[in-house]
VOMI-471915 format. One record per residue: x, y, z of N, C-alpha, C, O in turn. Coordinates in pm, whole numbers, padded with zeros to 5 digits, always signed. Each point is the difference from the previous one (the first is absolute). Layout:
XYZXYZXYZXYZ
...
//
This chain:
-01593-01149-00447-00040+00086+00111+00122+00072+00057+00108-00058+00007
-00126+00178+00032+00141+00073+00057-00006-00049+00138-00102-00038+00056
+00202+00042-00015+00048-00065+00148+00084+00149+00053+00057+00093-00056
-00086-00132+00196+00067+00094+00078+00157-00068+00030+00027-00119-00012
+00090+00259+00063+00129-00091+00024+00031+00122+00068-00088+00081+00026
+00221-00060+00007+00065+00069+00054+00185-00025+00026+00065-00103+00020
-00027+00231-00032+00154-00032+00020+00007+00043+00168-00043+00091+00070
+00129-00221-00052-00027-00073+00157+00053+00108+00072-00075+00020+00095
+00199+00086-00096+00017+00111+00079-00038+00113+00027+00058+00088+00064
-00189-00091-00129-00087+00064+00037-00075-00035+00096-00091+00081+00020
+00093-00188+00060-00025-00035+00117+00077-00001+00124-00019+00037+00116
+00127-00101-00190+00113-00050+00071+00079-00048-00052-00030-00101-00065
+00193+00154+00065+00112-00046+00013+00046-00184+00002+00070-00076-00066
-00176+00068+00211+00011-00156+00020-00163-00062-00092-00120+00024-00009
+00229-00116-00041-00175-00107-00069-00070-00074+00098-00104-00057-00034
+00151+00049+00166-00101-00047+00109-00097+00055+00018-00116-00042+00012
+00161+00146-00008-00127+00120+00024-00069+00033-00138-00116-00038-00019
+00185+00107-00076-00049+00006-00094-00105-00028-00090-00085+00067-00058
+00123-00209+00064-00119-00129-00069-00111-00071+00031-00083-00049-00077
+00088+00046+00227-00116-00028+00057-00128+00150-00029-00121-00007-00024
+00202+00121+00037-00126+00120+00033-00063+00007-00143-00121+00013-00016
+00255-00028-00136-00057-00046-00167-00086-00082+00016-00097+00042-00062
+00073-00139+00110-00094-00130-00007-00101+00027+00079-00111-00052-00011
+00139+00128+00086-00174+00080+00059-00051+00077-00086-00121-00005-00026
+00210+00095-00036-00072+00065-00121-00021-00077-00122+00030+00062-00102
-00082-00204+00083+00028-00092-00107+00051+00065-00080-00061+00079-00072
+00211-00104+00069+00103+00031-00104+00042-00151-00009+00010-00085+00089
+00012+00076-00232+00023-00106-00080+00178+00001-00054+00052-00101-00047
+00005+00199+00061+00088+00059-00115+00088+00072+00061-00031+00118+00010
+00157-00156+00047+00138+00119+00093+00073+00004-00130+00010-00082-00091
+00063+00259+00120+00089+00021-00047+00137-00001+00045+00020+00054+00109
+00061-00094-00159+00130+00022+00134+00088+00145-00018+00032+00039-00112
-00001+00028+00219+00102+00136-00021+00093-00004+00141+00120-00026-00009
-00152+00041+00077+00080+00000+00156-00016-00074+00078-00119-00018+00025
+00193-00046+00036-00016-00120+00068+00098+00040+00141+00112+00051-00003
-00188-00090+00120+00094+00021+00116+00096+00084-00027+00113-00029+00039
-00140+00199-00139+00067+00075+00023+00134+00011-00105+00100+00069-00016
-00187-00212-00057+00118+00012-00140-00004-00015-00141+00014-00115-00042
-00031+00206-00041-00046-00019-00142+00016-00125-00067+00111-00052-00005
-00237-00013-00061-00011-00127-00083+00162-00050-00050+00054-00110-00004
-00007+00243-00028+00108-00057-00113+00136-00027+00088+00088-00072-00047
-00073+00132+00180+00090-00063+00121-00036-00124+00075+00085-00047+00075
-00157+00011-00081-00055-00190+00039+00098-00111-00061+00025-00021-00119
+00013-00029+00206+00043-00170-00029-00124-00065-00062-00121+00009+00019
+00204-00082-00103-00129-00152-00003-00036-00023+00062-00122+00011-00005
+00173-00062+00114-00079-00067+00121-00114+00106+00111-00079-00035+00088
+00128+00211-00156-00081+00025+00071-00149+00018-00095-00117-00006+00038
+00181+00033-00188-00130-00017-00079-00091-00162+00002-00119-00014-00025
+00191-00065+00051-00114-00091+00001-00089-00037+00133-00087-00087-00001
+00118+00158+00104-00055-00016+00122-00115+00082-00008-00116-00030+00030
+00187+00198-00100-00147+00031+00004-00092-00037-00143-00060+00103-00030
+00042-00170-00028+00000-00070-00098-00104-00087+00029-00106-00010-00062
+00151-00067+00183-00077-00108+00055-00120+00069+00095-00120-00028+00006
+00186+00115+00055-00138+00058+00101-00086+00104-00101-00112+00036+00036
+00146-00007-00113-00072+00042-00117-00156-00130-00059-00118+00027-00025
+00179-00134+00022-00042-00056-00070-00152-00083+00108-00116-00029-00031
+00220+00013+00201-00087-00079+00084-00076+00141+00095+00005+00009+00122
-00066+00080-00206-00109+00099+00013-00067-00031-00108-00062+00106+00007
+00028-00143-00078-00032-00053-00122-00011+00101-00118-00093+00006-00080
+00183+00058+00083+00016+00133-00118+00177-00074-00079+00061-00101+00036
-00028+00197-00144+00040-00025-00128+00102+00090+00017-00046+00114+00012
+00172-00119-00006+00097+00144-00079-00023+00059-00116+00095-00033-00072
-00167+00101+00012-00041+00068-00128+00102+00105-00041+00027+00012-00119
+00020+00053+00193+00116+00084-00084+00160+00012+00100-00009-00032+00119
+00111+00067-00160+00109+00035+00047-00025+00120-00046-00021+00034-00116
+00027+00070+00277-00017+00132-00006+00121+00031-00008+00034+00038+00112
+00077-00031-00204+00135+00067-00018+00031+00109+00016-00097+00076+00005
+00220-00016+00009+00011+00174-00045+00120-00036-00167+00111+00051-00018
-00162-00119-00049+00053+00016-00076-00015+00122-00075-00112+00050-00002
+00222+00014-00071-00024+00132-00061+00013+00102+00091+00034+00109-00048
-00050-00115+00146-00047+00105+00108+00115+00068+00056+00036-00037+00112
+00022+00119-00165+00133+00042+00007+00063+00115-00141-00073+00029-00095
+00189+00013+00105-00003+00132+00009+00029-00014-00215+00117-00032-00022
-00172+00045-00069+00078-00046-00104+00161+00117-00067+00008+00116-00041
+00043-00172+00053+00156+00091-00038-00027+00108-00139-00084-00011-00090
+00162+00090+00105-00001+00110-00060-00154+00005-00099-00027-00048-00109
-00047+00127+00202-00144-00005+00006-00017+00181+00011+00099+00072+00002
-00227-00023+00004+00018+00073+00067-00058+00027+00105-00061-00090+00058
+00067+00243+00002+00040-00035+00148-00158-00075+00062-00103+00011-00067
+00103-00082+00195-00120-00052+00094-00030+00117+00011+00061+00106+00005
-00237-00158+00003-00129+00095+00032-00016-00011+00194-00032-00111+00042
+00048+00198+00040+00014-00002+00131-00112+00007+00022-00020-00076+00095
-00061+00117-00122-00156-00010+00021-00040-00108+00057-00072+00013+00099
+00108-00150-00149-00077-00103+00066+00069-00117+00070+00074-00078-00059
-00106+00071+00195+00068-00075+00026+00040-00168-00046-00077-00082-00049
+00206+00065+00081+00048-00137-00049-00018-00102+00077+00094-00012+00078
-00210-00101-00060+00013-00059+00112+00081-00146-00061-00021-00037-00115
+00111-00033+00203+00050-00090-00067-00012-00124+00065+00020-00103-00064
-00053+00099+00199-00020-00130+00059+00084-00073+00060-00041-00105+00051
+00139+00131-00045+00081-00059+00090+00098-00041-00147+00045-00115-00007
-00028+00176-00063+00078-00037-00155+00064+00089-00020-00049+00112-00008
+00228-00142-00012+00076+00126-00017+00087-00065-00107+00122-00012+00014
-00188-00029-00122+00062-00016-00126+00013+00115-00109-00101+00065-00029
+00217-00041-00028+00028+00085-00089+00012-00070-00148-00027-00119-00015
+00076+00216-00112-00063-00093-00147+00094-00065+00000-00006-00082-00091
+00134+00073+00176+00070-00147-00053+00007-00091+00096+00109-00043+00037
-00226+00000+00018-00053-00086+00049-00088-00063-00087+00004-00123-00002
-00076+00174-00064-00104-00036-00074-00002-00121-00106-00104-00065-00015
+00232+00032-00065-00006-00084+00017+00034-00184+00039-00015-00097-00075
+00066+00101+00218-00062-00100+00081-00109+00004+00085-00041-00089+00075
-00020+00246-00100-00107-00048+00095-00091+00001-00070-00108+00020+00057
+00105-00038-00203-00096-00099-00138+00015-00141+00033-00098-00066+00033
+00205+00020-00040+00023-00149+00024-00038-00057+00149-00030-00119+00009
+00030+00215+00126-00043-00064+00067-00168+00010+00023-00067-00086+00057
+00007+00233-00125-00112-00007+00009-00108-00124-00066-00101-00038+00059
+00156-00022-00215+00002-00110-00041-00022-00109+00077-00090-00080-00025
+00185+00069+00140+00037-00159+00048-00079+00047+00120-00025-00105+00059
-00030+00208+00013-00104-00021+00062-00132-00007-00017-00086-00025+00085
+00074+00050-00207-00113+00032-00022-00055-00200-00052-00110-00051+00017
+00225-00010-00074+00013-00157-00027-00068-00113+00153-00080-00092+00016
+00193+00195+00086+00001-00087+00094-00148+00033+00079-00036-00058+00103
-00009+00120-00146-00161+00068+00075-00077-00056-00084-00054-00097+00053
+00014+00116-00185-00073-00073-00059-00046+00157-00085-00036-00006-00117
+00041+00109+00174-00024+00156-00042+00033-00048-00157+00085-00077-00044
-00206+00168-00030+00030+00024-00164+00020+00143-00060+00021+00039-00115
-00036+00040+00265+00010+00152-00049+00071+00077+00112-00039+00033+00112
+00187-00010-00194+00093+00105+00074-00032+00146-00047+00002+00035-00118
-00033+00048+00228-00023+00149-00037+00095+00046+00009+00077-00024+00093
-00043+00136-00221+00097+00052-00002-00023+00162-00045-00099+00030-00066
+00200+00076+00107-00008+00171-00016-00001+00041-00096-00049-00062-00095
+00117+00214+00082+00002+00048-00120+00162+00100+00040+00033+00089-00078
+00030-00112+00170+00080+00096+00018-00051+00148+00059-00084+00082-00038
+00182-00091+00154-00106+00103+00120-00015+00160-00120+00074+00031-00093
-00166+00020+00133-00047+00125-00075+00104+00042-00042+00097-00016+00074
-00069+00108-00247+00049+00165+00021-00052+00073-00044-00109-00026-00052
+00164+00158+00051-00097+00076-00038-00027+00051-00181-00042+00103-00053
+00092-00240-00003-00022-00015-00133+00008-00142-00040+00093-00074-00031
-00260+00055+00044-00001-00164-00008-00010-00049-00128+00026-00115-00036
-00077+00231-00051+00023-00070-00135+00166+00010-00056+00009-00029-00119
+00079+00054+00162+00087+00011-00017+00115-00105+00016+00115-00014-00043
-00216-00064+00139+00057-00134+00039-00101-00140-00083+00006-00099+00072
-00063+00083-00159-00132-00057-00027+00056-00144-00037-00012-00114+00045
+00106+00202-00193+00033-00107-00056+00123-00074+00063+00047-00095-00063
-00004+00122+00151+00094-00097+00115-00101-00104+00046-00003-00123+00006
-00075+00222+00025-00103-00114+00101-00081-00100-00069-00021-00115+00039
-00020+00169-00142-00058-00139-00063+00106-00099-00076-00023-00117-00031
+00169+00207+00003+00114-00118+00015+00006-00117+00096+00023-00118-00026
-00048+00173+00139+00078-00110+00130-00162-00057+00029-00005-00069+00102
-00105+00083-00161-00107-00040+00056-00039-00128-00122-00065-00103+00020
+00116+00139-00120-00011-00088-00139+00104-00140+00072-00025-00120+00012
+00141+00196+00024+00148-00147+00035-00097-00066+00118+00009-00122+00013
-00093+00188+00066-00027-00132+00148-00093-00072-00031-00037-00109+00045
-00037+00231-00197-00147-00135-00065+00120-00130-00069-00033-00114+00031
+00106+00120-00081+00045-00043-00079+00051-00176+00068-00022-00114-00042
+00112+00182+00192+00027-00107+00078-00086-00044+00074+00025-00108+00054
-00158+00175-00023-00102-00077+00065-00091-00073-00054-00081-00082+00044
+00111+00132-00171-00103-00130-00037+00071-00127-00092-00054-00105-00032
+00139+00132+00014+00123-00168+00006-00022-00086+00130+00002-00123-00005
-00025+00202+00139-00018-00076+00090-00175-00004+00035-00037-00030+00114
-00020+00048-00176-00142-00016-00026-00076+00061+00120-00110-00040+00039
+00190+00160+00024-00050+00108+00097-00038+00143-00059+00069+00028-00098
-00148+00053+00128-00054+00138-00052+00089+00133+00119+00023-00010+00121
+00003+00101-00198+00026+00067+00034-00127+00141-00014-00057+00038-00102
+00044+00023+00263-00084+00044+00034+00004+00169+00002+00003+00051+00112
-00002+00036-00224+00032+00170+00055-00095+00037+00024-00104+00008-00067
+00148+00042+00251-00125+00059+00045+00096+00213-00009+00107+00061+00009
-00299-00041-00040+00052+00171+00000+00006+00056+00112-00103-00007+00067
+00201+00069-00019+00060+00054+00126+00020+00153-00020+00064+00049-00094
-00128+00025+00199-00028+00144+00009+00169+00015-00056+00026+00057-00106
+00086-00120+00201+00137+00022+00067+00041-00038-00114+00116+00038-00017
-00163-00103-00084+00118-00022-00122-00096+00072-00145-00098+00071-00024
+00206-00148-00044-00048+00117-00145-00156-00061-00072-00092+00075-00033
+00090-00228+00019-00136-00055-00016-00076+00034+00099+00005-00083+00092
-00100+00204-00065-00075+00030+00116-00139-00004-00044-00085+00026+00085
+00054-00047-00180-00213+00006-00050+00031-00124-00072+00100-00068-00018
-00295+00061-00034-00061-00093-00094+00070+00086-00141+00052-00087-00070
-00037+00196+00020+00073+00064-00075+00126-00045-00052+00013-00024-00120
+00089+00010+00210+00141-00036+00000+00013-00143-00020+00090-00067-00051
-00212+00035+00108+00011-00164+00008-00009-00085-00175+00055-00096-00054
-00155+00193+00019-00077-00054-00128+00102+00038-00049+00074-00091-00036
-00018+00251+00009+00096-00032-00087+00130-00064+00006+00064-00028-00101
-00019+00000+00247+00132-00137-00036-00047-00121-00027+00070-00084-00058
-00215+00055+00104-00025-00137-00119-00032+00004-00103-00002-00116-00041
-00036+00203-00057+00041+00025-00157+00123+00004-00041+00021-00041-00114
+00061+00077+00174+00164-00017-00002+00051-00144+00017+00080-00050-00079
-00131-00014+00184+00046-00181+00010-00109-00060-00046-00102+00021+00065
+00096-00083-00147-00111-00043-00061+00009-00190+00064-00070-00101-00013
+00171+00129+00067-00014-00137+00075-00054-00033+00119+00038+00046+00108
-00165-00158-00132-00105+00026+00072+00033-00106+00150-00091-00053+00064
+00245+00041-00029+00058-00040+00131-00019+00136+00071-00027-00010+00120
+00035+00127-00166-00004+00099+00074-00146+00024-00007-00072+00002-00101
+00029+00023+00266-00112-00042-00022-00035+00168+00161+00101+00052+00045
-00214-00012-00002-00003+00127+00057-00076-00084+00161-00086-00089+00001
+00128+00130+00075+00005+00038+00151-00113+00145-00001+00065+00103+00016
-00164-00087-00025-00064+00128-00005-00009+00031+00163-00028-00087+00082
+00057+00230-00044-00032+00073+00128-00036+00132-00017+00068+00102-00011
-00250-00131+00010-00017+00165-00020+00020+00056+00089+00016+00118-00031
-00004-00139+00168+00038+00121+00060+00182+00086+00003+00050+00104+00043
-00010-00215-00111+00169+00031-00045-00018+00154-00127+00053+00111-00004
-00150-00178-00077-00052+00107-00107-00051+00128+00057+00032+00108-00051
-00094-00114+00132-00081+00077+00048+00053+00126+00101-00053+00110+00012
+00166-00157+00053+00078+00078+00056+00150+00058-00141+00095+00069+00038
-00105-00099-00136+00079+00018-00103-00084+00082-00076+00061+00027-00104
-00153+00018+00106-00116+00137-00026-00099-00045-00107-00084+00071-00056
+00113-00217+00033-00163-00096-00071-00113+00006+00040-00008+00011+00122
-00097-00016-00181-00117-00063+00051-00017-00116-00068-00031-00026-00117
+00065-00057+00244-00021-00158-00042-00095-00113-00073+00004-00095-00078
-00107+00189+00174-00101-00064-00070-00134+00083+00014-00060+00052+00094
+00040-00064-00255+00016-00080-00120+00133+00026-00087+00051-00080-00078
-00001+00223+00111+00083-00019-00130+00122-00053-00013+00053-00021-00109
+00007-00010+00241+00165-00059-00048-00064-00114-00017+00038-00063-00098
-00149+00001+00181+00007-00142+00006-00078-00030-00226+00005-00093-00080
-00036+00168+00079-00050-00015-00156+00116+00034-00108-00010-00020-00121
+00117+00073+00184+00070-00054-00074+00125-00075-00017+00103+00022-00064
-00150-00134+00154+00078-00145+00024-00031-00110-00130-00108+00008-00059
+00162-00063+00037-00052-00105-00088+00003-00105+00069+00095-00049+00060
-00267-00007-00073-00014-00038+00139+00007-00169-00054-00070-00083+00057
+00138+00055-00142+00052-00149+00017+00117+00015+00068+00023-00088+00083
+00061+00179-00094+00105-00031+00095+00021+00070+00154+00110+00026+00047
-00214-00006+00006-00009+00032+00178+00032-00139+00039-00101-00070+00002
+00190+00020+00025+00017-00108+00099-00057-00010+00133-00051-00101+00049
+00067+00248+00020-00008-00033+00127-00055+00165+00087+00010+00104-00066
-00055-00099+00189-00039+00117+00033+00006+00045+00121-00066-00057+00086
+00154+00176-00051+00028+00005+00138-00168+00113+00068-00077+00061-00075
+00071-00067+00201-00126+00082+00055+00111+00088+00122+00109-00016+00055
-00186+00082-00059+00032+00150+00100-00102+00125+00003-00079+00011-00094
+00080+00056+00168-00045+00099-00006+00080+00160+00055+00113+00003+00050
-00187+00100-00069+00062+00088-00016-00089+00162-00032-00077+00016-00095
+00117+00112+00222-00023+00095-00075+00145+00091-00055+00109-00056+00012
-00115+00185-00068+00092+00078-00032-00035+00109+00107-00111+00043+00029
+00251-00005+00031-00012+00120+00078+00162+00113-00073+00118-00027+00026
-00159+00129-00101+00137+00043-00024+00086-00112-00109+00120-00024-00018
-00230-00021-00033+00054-00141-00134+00056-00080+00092+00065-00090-00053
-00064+00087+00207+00077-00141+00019-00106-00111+00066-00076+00055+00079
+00059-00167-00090-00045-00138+00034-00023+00032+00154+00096-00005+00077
-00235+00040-00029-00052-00066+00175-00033-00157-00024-00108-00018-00056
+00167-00073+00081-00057-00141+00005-00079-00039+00091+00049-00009+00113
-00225-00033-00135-00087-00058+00084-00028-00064-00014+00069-00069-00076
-00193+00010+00125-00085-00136+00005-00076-00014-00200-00044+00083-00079
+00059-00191+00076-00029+00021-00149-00162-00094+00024-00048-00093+00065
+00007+00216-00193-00125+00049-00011-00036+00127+00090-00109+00010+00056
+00154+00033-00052-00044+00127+00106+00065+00143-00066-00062+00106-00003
+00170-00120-00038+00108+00096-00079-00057+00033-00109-00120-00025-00014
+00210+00104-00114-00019+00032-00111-00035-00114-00158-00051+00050-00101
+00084-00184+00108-00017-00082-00085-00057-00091+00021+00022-00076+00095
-00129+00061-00201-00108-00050-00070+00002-00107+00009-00048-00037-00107
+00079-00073+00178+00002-00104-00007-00110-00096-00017+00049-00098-00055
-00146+00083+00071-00135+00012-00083+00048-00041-00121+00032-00108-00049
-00034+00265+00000-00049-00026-00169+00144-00055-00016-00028-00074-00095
+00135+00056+00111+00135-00069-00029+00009-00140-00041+00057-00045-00099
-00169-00061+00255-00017-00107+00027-00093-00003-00108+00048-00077-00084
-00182+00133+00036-00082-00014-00105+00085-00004-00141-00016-00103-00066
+00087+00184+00022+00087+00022-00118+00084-00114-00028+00022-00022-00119
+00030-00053+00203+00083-00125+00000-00105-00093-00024-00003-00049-00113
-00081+00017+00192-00092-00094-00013-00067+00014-00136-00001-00098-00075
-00044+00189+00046-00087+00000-00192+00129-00031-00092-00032-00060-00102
+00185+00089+00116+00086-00010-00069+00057-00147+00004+00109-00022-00055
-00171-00070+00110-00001-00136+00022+00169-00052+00100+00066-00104+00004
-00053+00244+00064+00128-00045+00072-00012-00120+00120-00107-00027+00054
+00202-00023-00031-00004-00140+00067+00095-00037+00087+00015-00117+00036
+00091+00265+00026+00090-00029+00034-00069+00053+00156-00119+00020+00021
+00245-00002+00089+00005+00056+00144-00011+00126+00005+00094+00047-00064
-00161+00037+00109+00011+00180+00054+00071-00034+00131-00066-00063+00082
+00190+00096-00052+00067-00030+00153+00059+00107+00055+00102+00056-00040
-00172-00029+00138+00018+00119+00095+00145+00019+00053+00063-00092+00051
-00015+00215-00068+00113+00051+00080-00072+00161+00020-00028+00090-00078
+00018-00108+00216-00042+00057+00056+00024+00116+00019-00088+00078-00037
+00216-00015+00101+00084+00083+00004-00053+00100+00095+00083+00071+00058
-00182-00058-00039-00082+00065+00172+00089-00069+00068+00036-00117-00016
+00015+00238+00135+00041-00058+00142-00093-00072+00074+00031-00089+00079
-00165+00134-00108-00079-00057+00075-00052+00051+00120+00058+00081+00073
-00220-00153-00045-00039+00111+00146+00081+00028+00091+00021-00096+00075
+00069+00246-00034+00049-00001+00156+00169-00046-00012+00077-00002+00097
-00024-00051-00299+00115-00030-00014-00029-00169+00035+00100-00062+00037
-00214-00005-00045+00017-00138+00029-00041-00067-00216-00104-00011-00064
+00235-00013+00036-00001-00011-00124-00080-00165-00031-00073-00044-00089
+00129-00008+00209-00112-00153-00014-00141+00005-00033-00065-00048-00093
+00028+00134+00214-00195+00004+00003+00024+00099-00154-00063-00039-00099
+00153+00165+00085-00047+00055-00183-00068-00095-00090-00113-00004-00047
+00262-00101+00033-00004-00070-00082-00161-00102+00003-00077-00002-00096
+00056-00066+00211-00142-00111+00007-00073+00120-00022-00104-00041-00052
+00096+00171+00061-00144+00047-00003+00021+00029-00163-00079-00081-00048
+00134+00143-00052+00051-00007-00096-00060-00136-00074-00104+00001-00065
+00187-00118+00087-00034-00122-00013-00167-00048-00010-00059-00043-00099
+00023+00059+00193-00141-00023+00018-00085+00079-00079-00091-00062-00054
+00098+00201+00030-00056+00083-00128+00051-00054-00127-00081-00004-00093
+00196-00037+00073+00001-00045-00154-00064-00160-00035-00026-00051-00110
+00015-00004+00248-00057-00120-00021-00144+00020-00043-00061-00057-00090
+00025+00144+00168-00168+00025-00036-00056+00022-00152-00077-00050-00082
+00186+00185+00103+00004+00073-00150+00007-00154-00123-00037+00035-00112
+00054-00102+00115+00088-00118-00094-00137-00111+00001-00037-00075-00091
-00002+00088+00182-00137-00107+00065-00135+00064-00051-00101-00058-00041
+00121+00165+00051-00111+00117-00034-00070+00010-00165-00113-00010-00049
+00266+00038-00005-00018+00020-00169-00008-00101-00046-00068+00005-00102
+00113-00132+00131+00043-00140-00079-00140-00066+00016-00022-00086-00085
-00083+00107+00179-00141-00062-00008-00014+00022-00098-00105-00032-00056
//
């Protein structure tokens, strides 16, 4: 059965707040990305296992380490696509950071219990096939070390980087044929990247390897992203939640919201958000 989840700063910053309003929306499933204002991969141990623990005494699961791995500028590339914005989260890692912040994404993802670190594609340029076979270089090396440590590595397609559709996606997993690399699907990431998600990027995923699924919604004004209340916007979520379900998927759809929310109150966005995908999930799965 698909379960609802959510990455917790989309509520809130703080997991006090955060996790209680997830567990009103029976969410089963947090993701971690910002925490009191500080990206997953800047946390102490001690602060990852605290929230770790209040993670756990809501009675939900850490399911992914939301990383910015990849997410950064790749060297003599060519030039970034300005078009879309870069959001980074409170993460100001560059590529030679990258890798220790493999090894620490690893050891949090250990100390959480998480089996799926999401990772980029290298922020846009404006010649992404030009960069391809880099990328399924450095995407082949993190399958390679993640699954020695018996963790999946997660590429989700991002308007802002060069993997941006079900398109791009399918074809860098014909390229890694290693099935640690495993897809993060976000049609509305596609969708603002000039896809139509669904049916067609999402048809051409190979849908043993969707690990995992982010929700949002979204119209285009001038090609750029208005973020609203989802179900109300431009994507299908419906037939999305139906398409997973006949495809015998079994994983989390987890909302990041990305609406400010009624009036700029990104909390109530998020529960009202929340509460539509719960339905939506309750609805199709009868």
């Amino acid at each position: 059965m698909i379960q609802p989840a959510a990455i917790t700063d989309e509520f809130s910053h703080n997991l006090d707040i955060a996790l209680p309003a997830m567990a009103e929306c029976g969410m089963t499933g947090a993701e971690l990305r910002v925490l009191n204002g500080k990206n997953i991969m800047d946390l102490s141990d001690a602060e990852i296992d605290e929230a770790t623990a209040k993670v756990h005494a809501h009675g939900m699961k850490v399911i992914s380490i939301a990383s910015p791995l990849l997410k950064c500028v790749l060297p003599n590339a060519p030039e970034i696509d300005t078009r879309f914005q870069q959001d980074v989260f409170a993460a100001k890692h560059t590529v030679e950071d990258q890798p220790s912040l493999t090894e620490r994404a690893f050891e949090i993802a250990e100390r959480t219990g998480a089996k799926i670190i999401r990772v980029f594609s290298y922020w846009r340029t404006l010649n992404p096939d030009a960069c391809f076979d880099r990328i399924a270089t450095a995407l082949s090396d993190l399958a390679a070390k993640a699954e020695a440590r018996g963790l999946i590595i997660g590429i989700e397609n991002e308007h802002a980087c060069n993997i941006s559709t079900g398109a791009d996606t399918a074809k860098l997993l014909a390229a890694v044929p290693n099935a640690t690399l495993q897809v993060v699907w976000d049609p509305a990431n596609a969708y603002v990247a000039g896809e139509s998600p669904i049916p067609e990027g999402y048809a051409a995923l190979p849908k043993n390897r969707i690990i995992h699924v982010h929700a949002k919604d979204c119209r285009l004004e001038d090609h750029k992203p208005i973020w609203g209340l989802l179900g109300d916007m431009d994507l299908d979520w419906p037939q999305q939640i139906r398409a997973l379900q006949a495809d015998g998927y079994q994983g989390y759809v987890s909302l990041e919201t990305h609406w400010p929310g009624p009036g700029g109150d990104k909390l109530a966005g998020s529960k009202l958000c929340g509460r539509n995908l719960a339905r939506l999930l309750s609805q199709i799965s009868r």
